[in-house]
C-alpha positions in Angstrom: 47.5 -6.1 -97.0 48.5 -2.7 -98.1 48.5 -3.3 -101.4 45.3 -4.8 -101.3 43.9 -1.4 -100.3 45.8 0.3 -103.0 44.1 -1.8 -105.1 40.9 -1.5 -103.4 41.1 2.4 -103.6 41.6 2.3 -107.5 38.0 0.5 -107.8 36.4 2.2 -105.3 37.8 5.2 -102.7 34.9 4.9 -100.6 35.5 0.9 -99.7 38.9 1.8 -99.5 38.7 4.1 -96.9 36.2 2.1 -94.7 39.2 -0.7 -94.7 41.8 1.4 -93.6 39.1 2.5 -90.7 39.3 -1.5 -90.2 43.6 -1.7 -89.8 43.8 1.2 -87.9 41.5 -0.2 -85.2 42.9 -3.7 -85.4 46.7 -2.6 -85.6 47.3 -2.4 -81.9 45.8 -6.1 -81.6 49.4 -7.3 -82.8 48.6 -11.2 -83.6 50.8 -13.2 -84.6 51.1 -15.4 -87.8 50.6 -18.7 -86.1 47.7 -17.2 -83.9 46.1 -16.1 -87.1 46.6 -19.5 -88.9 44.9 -21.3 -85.7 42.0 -19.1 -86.2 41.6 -20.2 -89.8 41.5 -23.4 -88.8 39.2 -23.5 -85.7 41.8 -24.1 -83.1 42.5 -21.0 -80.3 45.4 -19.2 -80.8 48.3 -21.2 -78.4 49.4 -20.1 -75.1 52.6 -19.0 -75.2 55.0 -17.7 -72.2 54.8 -14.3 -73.7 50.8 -13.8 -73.5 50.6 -13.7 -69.1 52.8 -13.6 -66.4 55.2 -15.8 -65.4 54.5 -18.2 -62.6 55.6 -16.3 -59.4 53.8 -13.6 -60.3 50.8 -15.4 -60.6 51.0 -16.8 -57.5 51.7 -13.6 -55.8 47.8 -12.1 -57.7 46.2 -15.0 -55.6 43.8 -15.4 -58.3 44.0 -19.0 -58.2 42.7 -18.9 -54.7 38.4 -19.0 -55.9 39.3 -22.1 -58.2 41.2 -23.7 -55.6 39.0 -23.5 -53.1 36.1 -24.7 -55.4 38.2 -27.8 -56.1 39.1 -28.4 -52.8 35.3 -28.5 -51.6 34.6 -30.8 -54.6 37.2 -33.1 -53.0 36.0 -33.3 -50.0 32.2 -33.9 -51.0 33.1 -36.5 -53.3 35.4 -37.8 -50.8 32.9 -38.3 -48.1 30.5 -40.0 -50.5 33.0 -42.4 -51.1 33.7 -42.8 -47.7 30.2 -43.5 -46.8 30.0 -45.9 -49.6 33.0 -47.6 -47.6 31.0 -48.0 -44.3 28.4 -49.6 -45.5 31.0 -52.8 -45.7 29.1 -55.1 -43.3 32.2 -55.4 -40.1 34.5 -58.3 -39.4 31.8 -59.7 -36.8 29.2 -59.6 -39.8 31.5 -61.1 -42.4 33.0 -63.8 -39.9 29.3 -65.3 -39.4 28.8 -65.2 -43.0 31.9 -66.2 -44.7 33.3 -68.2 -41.5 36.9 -66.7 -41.2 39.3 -67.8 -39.4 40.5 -66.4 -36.3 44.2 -65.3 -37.1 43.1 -64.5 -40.8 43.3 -60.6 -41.4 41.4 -58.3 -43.3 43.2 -55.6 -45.7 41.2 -53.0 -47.4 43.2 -50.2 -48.8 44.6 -48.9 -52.1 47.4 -51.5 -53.0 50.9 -49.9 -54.0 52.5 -53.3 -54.9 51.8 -56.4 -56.1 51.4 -58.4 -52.5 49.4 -56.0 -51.2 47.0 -55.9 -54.1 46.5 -59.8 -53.0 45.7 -59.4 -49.7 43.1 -56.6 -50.8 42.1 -59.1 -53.0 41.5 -61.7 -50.7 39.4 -59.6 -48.8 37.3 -58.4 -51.6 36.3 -62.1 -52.5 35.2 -62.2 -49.4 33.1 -59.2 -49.5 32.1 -60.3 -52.7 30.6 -63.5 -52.3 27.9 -61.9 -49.6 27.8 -58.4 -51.0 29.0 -58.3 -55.1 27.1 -55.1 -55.8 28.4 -53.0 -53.0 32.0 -54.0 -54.1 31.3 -53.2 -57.5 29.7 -49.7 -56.7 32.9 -49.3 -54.6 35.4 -50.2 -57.5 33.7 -47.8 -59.7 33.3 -45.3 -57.5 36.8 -45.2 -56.1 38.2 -45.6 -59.9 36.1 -42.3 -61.0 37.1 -40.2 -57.9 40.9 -41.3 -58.5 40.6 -40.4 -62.4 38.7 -36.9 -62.2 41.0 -35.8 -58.7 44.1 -37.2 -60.9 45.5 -39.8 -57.9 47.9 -41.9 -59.2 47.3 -45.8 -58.8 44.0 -46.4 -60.8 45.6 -49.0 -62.1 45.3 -51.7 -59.6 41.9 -51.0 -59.4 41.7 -52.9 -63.4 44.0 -55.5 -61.5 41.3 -56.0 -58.8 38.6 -55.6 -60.8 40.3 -58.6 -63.4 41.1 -60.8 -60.7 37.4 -60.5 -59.2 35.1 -60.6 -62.0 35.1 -62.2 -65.3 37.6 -60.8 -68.0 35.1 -59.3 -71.0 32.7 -58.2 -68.4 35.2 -56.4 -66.3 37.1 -54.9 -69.6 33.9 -53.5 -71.0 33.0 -52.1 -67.2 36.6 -50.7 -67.0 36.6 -49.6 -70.1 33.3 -47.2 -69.7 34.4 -46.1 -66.4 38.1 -44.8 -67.5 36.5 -42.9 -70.8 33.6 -41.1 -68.5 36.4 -40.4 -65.8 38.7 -39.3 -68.3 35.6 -36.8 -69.9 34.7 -35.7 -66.3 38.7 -34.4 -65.8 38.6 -33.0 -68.8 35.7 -30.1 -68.5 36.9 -30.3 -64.6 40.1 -28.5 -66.0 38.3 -26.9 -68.6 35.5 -25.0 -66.1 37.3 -24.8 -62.8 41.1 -24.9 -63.2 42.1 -23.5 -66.6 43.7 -19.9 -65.9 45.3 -21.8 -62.5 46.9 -24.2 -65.0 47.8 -21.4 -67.5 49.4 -19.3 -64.7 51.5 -22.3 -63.1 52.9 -24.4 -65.6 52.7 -21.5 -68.7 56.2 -23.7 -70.3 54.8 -26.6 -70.1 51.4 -25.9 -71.2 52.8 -24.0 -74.3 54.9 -27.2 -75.3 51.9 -29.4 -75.3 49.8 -26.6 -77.1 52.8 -26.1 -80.1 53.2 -29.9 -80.9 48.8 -29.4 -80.7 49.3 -27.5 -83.5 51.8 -30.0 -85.5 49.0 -32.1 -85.6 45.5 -30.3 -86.0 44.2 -32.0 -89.1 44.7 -35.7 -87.2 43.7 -35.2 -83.4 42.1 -38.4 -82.8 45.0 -40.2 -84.0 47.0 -38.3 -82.0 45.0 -38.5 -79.0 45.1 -42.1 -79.4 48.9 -42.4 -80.2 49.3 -40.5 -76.6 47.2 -42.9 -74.9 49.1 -45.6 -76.0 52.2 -44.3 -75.5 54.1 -43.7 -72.1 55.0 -40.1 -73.0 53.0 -38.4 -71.1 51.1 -39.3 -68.0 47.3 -39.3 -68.6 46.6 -36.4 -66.0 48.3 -34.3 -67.6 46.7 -35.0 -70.8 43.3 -34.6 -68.9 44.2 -31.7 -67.8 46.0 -29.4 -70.5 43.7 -30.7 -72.9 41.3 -28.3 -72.5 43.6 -25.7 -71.8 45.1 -25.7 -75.4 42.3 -26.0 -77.0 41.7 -29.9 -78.1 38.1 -30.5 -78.6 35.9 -32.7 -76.6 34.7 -34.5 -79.5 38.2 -35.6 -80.8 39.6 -36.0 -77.0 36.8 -38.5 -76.2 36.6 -40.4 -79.2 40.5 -40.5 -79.1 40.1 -41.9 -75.8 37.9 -44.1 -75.5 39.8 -46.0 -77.9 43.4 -45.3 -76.9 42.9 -46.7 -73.5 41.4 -49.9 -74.5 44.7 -51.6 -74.8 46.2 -51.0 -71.4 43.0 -51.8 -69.6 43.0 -55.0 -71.5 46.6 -55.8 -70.6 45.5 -54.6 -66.9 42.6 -56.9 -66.6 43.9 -59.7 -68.1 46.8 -59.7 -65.7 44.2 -59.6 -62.8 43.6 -63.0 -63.9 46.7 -64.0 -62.7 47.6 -61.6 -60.4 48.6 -64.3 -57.6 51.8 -64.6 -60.3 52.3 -61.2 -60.8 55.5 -60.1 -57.8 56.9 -56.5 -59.7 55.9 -54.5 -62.4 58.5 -56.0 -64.7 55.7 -59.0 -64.6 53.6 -56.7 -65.9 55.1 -54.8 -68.6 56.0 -58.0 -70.3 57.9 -58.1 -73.6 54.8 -59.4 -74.8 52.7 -56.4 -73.7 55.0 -54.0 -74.6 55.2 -55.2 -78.1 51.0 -55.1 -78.0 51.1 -51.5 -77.2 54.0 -50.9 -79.5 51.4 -52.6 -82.2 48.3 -50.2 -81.5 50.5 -47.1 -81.3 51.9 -48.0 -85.1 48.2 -48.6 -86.2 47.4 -45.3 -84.6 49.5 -43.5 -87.0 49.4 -45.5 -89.6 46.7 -43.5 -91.5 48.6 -40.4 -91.3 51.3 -41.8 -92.3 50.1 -43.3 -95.1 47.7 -39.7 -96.4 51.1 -38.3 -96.3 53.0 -40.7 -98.2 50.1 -40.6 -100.6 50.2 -36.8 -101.0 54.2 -36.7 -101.1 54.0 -39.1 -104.6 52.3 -36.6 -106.8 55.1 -33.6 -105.6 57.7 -36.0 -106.9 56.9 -37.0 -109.6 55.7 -33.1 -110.3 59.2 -32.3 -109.3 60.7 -35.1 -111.5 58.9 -33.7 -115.1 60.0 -30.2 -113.8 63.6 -31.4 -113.8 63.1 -33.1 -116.8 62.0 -30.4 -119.0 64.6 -27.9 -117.7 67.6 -30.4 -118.2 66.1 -30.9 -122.3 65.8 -27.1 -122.7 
């Protein structure tokens, strides 16, 4: 840079003195070489554990209490819409006239965290649904969406309930809206309410996700979808630090709307069968696996390939190089 001045001064001593006006101003600004190349090309500069205070400290500021809070009341709105959505279900005296139970048969309505208990909710649901089909699917969707943008775990046997309900392309292309808008509404969730709280709590973690961001800038929807795929990380946190290091909406959604395609598939179509399905090693067939395995190759299969097309041309430039030094 300094010799560009030098240079600068020879042609003209005016211009050169208005740029060193410039570096003296922007010298205590310090950025580093990798923060520089991100702003070249588009990306913010990474978090790193350097740039804000560790995580006790943050903690002690109370500056997360505001977002908190906001989050907090966000829960509890959304959670008493769904709850109200919940007691509309006509009651046991209502459904017994209707769907003429049986005495000693019971009714199980809650989120299932195995496999028999996601047939009893199941049961129960088929009976809902042969009286009331567009209350239980309002419910379905509603309760998928609050678990996705809140980041609950077990949104999964909600594609197995849904599957074992409804008809398998109807319910995949349902399920497969509903996780992409859920997935979009966690994503500027983070992005609006919780970013510094995220950035303040989990500043190693965050900065991990952001550097191996950086790896692959010039292919993020093939990354995105390679993480979908892929068990590596859990999808709230890719919801959620997402915005935080930058990724942009526009490659996060497109990435995901594809890369979860295959796992709702695989979820739905074992809610076809879910009276057969007893553990999750039922689930996570060899078969599955392998289909997963399959779309996470395909997802980087084009950036494999632009780099083994780029990498030919060095070689053989490399080659003719060696060549004509070993004649001379």
């Amino acid at each position: 840079m300094f010799e560009f001045c030098q240079t600068l001064w020879a042609q003209d001593p005016a211009a050169s003195a208005e740029a060193s006006d410039i570096l003296t101003a922007a010298a205590p600004i310090n950025l580093k070489k990798q923060d520089l190349l991100d702003l070249e090309s588009g990306l913010p500069p990474s978090p790193s554990k350097s740039h804000g205070p560790s995580s006790w400290s943050y903690i002690a500021s109370f500056k997360w209490a505001r977002p908190v809070a906001v989050l907090v009341l966000l829960y509890c709105v959304a959670l008493l819409l769904l709850l109200n959505l919940f007691w509309q279900l006509p009651s046991r005296d209502t459904l017994s006239s209707k769907a003429h139970l049986q005495e000693d048969e019971e009714l199980l309505l809650k989120l299932p965290t195995n496999f028999q208990e996601a047939q009893a909710v199941k049961a129960t649901l088929a009976l809902y649904k042969e009286n009331y089909s567009g209350l239980v699917i309002a419910l379905l969707i509603c309760l998928y969406l609050f678990m996705q943008v809140f980041m609950i775990p077990g949104a999964m046997f909600i594609n197995v309930l849904a599957g074992s309900l409804y008809g398998l392309c109807g319910t995949f292309c349902v399920i497969a809206c509903v996780s992409t808008l859920g997935a979009g509404l966690n994503y500027w969730l983070a992005r609006l309410l919780v970013r510094e709280v995220l950035l303040g709590l989990f500043p190693g973690r965050i900065d991990a996700f952001g550097k191996t961001l950086q790896k692959h800038k010039q292919h993020l929807t093939n990354y995105m979808i390679f993480l979908r795929v892929t068990p590596f990380l859990p999808s709230w946190f890719i919801n959620t630090a997402s915005p935080v290091v930058g990724f942009p909406f526009r490659e996060y959604i497109m990435g995901t709307a594809v890369g979860l395609q295959p796992l709702n598939f695989i979820l739905v179509q074992a809610g076809q069968t879910l009276g057969q399905l007893n553990s999750y090693r039922d689930l996570y067939s060899f078969w599955n696996v392998s289909k997963l395995g399959i779309c996470a190759i395909l997802a980087v299969s084009p950036v494999l390939y632009q780099r083994f097309c780029t990498s030919i041309p060095r070689k053989r430039t490399s080659f003719r190089t060696l060549r004509r030094t070993s004649l001379s």
